[in-house]
C-alpha positions in Angstrom: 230.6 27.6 11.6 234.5 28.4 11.2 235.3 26.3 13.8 233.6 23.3 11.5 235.6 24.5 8.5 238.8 24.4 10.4 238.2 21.1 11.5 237.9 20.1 8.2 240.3 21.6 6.8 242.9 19.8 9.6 241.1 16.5 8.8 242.2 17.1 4.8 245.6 18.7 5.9 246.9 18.2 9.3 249.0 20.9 8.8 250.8 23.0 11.7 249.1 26.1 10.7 245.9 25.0 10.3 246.6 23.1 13.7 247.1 26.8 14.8 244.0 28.4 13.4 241.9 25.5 15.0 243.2 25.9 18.3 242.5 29.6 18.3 238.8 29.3 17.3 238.9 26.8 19.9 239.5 29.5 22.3 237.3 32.0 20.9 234.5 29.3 21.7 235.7 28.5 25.2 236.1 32.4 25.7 232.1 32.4 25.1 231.2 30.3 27.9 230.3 30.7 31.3 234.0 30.2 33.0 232.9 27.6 34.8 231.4 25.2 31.6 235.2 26.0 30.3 236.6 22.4 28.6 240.4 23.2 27.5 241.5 19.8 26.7 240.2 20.5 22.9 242.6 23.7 22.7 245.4 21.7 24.6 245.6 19.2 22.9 246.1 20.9 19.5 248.2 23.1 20.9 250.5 20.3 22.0 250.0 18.9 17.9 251.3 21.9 16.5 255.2 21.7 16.5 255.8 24.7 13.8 259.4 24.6 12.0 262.2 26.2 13.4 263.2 27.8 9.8 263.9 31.4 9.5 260.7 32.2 6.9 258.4 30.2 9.8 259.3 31.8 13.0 256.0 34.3 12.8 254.1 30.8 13.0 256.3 30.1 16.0 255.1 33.5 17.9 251.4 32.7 17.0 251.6 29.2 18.9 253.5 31.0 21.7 251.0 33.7 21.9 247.6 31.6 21.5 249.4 29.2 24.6 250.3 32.0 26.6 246.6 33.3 26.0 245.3 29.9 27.3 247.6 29.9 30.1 245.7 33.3 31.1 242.4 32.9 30.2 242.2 29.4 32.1 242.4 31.2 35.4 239.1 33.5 34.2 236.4 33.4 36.5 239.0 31.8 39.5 240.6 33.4 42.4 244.3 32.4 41.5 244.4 34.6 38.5 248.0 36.0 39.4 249.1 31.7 38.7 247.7 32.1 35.1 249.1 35.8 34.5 252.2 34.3 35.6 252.7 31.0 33.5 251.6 33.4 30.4 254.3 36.1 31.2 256.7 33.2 31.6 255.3 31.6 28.2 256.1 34.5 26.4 259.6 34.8 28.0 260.5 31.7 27.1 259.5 31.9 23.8 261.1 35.5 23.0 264.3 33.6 24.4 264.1 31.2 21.8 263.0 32.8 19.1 265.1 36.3 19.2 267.7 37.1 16.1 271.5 35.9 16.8 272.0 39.5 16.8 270.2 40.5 20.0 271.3 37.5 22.1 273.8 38.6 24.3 
């Protein structure tokens, strides 16, 4: 039922953040299945739509699409034998986006 919502809501505003919200409902509903009857190319592809602003007051938005991919990257190995791969892509998701995102203040 919220998943319905959200789609409607990105049909009316195709909005990053509602881009966001979609694709994480569209995890919670692949998390429900069997892992096996697992179709990911719904939450791929709005993850690969959502292309949050770099701004200052937007980088929370930033983390959230960084965290639901890193989340996919795990939870597509569910179920499989090569789960250190997915455990692995995640870690290196959220590297890459603490990298990116940290305050000029902590680089080094």
């Amino acid at each position: 039922m919220a998943a319905v919502r959200l789609e409607k809501a990105v049909a009316l505003d195709g909005s990053d953040e509602n881009r966001v919200l979609l694709a994480a409902a569209a995890l919670r509903v692949q998390l429900r299945l069997p892992p096996a009857d697992r179709d990911w190319s719904v939450v791929d592809k709005l993850l690969a739509a959502a292309k949050p602003n770099q701004a200052p007051a937007t980088k929370l938005k930033a983390w959230k699409l960084s965290l639901l991919k890193a989340e996919e990257l795990y939870r597509k190995t569910d179920g499989k034998t090569d789960r250190e791969a997915g455990l692995k892509a995640a870690l290196q998701e959220l590297r890459n986006a603490e990298r990116e995102r940290r305050p000029p203040a902590w680089k080094t």
